[in-house]
Z-matrix of the N, CA and C atoms (Angstrom, degrees):
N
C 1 1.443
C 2 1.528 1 109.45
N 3 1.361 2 116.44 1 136.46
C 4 1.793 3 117.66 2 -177.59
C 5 1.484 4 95.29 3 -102.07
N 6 1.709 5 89.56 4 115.16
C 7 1.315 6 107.27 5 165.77
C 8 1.529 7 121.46 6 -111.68
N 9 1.358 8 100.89 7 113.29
C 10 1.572 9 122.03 8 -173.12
C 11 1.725 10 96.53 9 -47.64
N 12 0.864 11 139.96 10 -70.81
C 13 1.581 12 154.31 11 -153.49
C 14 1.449 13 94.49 12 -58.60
N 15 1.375 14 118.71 13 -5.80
C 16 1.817 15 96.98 14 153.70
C 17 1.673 16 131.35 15 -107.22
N 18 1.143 17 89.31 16 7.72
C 19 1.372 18 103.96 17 -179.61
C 20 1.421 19 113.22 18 -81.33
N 21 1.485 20 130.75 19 112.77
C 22 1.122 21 143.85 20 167.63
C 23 1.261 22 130.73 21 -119.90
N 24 1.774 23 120.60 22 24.48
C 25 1.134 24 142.91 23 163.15
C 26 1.135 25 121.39 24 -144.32
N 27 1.687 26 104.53 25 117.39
C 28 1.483 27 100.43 26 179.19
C 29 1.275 28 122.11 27 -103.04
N 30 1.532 29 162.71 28 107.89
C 31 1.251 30 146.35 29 -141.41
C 32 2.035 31 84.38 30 -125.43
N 33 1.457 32 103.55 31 170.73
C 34 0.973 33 126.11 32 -168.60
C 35 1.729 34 104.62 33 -146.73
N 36 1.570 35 121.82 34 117.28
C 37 1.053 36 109.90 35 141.22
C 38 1.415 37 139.83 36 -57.76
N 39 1.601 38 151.50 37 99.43
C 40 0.999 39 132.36 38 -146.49
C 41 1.958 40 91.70 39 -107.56
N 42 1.437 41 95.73 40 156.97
C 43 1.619 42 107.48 41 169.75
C 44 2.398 43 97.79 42 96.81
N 45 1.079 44 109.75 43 -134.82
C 46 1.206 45 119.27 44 175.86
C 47 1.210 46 132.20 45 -118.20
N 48 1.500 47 142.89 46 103.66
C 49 1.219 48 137.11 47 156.76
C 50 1.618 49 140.85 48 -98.70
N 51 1.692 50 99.49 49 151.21
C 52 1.444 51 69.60 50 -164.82
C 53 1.475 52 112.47 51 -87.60
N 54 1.969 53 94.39 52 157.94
C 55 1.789 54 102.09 53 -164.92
C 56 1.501 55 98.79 54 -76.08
N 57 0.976 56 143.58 55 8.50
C 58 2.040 57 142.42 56 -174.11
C 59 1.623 58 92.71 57 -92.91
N 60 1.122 59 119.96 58 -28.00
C 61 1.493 60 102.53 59 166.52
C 62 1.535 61 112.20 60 -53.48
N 63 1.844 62 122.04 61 148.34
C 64 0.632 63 135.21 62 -172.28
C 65 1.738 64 97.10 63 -118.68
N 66 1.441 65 121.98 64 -164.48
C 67 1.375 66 126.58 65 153.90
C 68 1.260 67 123.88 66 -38.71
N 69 1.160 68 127.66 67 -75.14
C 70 1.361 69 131.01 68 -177.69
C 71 1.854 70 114.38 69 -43.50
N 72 1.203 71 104.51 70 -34.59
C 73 1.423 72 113.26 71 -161.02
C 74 1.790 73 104.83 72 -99.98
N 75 1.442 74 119.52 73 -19.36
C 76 1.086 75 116.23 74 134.14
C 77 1.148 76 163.66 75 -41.32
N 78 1.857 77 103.72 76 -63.13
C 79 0.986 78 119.43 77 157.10
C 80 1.775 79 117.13 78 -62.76
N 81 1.524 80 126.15 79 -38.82
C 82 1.196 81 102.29 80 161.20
C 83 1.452 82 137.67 81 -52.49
N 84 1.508 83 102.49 82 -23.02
C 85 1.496 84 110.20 83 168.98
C 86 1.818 85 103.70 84 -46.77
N 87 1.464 86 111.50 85 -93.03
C 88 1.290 87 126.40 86 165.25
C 89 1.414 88 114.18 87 -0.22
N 90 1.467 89 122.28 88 -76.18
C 91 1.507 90 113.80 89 168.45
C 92 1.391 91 153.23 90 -83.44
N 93 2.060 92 103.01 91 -22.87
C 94 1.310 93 106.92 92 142.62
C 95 1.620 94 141.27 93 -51.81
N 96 0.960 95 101.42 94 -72.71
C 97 1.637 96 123.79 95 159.99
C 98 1.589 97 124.43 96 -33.63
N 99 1.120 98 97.78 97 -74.51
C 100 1.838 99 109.27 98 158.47
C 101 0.909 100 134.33 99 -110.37
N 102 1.272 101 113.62 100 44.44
C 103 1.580 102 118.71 101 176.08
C 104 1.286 103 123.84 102 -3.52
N 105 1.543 104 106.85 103 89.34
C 106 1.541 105 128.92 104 -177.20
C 107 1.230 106 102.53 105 -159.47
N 108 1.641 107 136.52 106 131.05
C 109 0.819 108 154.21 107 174.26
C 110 2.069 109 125.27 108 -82.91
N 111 1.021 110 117.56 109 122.24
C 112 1.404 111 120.65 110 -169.05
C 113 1.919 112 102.11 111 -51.83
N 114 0.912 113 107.64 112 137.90
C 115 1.096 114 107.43 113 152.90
C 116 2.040 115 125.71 114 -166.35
N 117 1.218 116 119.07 115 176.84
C 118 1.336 117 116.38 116 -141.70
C 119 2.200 118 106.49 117 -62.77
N 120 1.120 119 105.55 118 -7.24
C 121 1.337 120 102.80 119 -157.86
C 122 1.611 121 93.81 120 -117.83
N 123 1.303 122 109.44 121 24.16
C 124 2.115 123 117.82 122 -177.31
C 125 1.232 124 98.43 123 -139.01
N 126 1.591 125 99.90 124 124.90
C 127 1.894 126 107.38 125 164.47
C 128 1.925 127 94.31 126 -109.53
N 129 1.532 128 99.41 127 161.96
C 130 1.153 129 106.43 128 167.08
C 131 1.432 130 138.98 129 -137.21
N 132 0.880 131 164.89 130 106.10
C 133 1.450 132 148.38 131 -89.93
C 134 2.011 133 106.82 132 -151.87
N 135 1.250 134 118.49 133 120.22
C 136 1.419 135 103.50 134 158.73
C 137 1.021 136 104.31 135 -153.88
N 138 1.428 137 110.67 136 172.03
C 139 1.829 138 130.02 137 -132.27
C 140 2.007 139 94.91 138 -132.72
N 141 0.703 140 107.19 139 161.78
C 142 1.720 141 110.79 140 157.17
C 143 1.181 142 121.78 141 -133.91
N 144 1.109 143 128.71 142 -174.29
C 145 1.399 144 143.60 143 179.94
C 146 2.013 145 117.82 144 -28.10
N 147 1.390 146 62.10 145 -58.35
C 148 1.937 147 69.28 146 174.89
C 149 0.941 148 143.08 147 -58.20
N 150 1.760 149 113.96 148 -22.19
C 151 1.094 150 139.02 149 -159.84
C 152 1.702 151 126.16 150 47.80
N 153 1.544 152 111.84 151 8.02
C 154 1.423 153 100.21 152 177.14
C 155 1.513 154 120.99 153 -135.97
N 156 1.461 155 101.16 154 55.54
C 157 1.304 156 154.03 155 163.09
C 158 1.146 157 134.40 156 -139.41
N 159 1.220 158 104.37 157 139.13
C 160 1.601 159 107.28 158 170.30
C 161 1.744 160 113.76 159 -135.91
N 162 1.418 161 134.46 160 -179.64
C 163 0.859 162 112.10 161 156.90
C 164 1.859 163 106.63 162 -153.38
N 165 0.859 164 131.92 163 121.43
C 166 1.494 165 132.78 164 -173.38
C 167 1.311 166 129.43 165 -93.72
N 168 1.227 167 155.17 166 119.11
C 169 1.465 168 164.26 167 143.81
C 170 1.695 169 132.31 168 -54.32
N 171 1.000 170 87.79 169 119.68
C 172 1.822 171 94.50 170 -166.63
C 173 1.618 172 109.50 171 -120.56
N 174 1.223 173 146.51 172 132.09
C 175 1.387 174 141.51 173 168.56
C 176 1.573 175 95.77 174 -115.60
N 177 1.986 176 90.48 175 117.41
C 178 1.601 177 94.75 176 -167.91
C 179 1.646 178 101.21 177 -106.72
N 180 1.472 179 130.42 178 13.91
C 181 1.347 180 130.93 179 159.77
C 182 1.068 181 115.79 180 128.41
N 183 1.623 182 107.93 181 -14.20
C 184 1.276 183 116.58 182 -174.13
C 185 1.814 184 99.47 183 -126.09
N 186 1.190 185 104.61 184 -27.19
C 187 1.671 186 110.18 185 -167.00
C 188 1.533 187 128.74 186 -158.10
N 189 1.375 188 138.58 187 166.51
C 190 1.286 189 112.22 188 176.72
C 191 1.426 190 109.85 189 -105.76
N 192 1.336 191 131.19 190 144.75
C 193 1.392 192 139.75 191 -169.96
C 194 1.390 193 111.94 192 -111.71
N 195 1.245 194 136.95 193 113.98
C 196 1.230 195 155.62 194 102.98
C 197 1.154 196 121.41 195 10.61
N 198 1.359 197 125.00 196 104.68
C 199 1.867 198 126.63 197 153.74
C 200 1.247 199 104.39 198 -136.35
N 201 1.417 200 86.82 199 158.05
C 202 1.564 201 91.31 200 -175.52
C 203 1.593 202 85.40 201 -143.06
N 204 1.533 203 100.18 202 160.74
C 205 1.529 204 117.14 203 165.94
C 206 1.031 205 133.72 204 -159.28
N 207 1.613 206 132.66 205 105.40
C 208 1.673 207 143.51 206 -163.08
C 209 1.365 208 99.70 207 -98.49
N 210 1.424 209 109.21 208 142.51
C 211 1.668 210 122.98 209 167.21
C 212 1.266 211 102.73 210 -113.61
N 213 1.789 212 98.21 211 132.91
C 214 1.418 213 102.88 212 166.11
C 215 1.343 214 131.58 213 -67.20
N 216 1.544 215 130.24 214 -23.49
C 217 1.168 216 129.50 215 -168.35
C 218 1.683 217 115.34 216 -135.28
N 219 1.373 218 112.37 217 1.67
C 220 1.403 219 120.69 218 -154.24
C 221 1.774 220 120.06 219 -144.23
N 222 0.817 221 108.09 220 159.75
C 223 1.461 222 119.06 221 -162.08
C 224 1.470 223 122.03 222 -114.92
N 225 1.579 224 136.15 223 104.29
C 226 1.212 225 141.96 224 -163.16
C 227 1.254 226 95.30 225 -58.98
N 228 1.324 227 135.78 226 151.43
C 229 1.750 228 154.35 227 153.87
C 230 1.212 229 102.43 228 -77.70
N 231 1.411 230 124.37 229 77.21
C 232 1.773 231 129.33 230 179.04
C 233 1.423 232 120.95 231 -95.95
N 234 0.881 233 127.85 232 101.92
C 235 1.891 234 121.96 233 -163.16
C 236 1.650 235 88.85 234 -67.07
N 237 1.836 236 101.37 235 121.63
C 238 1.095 237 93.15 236 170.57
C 239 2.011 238 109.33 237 -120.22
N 240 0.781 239 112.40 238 18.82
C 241 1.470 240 129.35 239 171.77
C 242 1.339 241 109.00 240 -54.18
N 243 1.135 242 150.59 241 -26.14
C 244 1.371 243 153.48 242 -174.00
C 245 1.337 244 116.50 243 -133.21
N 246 1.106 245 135.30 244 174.36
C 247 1.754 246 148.00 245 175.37
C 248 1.745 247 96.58 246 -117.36
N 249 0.955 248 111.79 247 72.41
C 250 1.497 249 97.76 248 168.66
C 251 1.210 250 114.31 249 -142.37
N 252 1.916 251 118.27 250 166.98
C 253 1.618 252 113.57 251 157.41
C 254 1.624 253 107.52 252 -83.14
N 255 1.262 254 128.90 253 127.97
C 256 1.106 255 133.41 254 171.57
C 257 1.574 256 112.93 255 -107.53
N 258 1.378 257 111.72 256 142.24
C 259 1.876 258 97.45 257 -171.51
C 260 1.703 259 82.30 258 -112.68
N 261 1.335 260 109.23 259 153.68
C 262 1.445 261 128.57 260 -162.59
C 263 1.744 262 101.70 261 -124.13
N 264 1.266 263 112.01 262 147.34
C 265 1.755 264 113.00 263 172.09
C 266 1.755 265 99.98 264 -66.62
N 267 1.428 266 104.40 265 -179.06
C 268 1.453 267 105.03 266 154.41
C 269 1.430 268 141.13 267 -45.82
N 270 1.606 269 82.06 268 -48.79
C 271 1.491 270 104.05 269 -178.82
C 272 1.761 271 125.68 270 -78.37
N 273 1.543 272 110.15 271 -26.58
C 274 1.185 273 102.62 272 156.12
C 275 1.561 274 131.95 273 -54.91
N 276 1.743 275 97.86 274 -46.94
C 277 1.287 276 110.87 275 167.58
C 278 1.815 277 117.06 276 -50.44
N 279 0.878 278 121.20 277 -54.51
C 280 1.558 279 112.49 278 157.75
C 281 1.536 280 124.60 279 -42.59
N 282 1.133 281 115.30 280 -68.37
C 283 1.608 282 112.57 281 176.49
C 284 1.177 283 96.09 282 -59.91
N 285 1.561 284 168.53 283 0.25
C 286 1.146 285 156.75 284 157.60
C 287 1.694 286 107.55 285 -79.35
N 288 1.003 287 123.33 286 -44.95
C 289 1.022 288 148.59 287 -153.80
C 290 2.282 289 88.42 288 -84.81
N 291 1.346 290 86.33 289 -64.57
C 292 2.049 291 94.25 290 -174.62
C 293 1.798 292 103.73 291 -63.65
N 294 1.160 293 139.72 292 -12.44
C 295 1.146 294 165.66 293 125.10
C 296 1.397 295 111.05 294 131.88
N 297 1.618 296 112.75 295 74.72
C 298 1.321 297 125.72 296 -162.05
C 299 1.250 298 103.36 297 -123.71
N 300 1.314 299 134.15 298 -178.08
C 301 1.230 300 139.46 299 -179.54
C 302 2.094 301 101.77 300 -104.22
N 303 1.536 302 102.40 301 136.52
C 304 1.295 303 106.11 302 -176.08
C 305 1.687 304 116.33 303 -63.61
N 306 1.405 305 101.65 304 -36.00
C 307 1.752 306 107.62 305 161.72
C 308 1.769 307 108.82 306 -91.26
N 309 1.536 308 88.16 307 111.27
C 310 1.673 309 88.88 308 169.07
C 311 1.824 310 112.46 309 -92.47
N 312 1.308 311 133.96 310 152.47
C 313 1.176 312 122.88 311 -144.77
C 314 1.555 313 73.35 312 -112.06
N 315 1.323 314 155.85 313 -50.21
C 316 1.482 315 166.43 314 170.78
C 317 1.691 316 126.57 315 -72.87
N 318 1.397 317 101.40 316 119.33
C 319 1.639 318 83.94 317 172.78
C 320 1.227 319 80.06 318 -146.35
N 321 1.734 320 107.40 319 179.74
C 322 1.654 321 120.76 320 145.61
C 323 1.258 322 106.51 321 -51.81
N 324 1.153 323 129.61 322 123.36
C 325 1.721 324 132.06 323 134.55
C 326 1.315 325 133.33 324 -72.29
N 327 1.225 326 123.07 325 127.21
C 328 1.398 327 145.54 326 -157.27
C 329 2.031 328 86.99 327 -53.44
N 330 1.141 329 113.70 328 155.63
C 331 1.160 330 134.49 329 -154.09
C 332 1.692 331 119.52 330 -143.56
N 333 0.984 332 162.11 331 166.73
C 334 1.393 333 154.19 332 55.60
C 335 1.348 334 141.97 333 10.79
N 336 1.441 335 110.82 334 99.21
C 337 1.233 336 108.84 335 -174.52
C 338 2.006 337 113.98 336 -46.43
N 339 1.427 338 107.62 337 137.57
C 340 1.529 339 83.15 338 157.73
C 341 1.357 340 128.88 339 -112.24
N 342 1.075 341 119.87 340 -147.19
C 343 1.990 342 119.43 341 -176.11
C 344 2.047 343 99.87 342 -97.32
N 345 1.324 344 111.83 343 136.28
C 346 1.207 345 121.60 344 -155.82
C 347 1.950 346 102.92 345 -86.33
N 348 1.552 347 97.25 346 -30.83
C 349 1.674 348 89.45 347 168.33
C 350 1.853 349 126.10 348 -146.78
């Protein structure tokens, strides 16, 4: 069973890959390329051309797992400016995921309490 709640690395292929890769040709991505080895607490994620796909790789201890995910109407925010693995917080991974861009240009900024009267 793939249990999300161990995953504490999110990496990102950034730029274009191609989606006809399967497992094998993934995961060689992962360790040829960037010499980094799968393991149980790293997902990994890449996008293609289209941008409205993705497909991710997980080694859950016993095997490597396969997901994939197509949008019907909408378009992933994939930084494609570079060729790299990039590892992402949680929260990028969410706004990537809610279909946001991983650099948000706006947030709240941390603040100072002030005096109440």
């Amino acid at each position: 069973m793939f249990d999300f709640s161990r995953i504490q690395n999110y990496f990102i292929q950034t730029g274009y890959t191609d989606m006809r890769l399967q497992i094998d040709g993934l995961v060689a991505k992962v360790q040829l390329e960037h010499g980094r080895q799968m393991e149980e607490t790293s997902i990994y994620l890449f996008c293609g051309r289209k941008s409205d796909r993705i497909k991710a790789v997980y080694w859950d201890g016993t095997g490597y797992i396969l997901l994939y995910k197509r949008l019907d109407e909408m378009r992933f925010q994939w930084p494609r400016n570079e060729r790299e693995l990039k590892q992402l917080t949680i929260q990028q991974f969410r706004w990537l995921m809610e279909g946001l861009s991983i650099t948000q240009k706006s947030a709240f900024k941390p603040g100072n309490p002030g005096t109440v009267f």
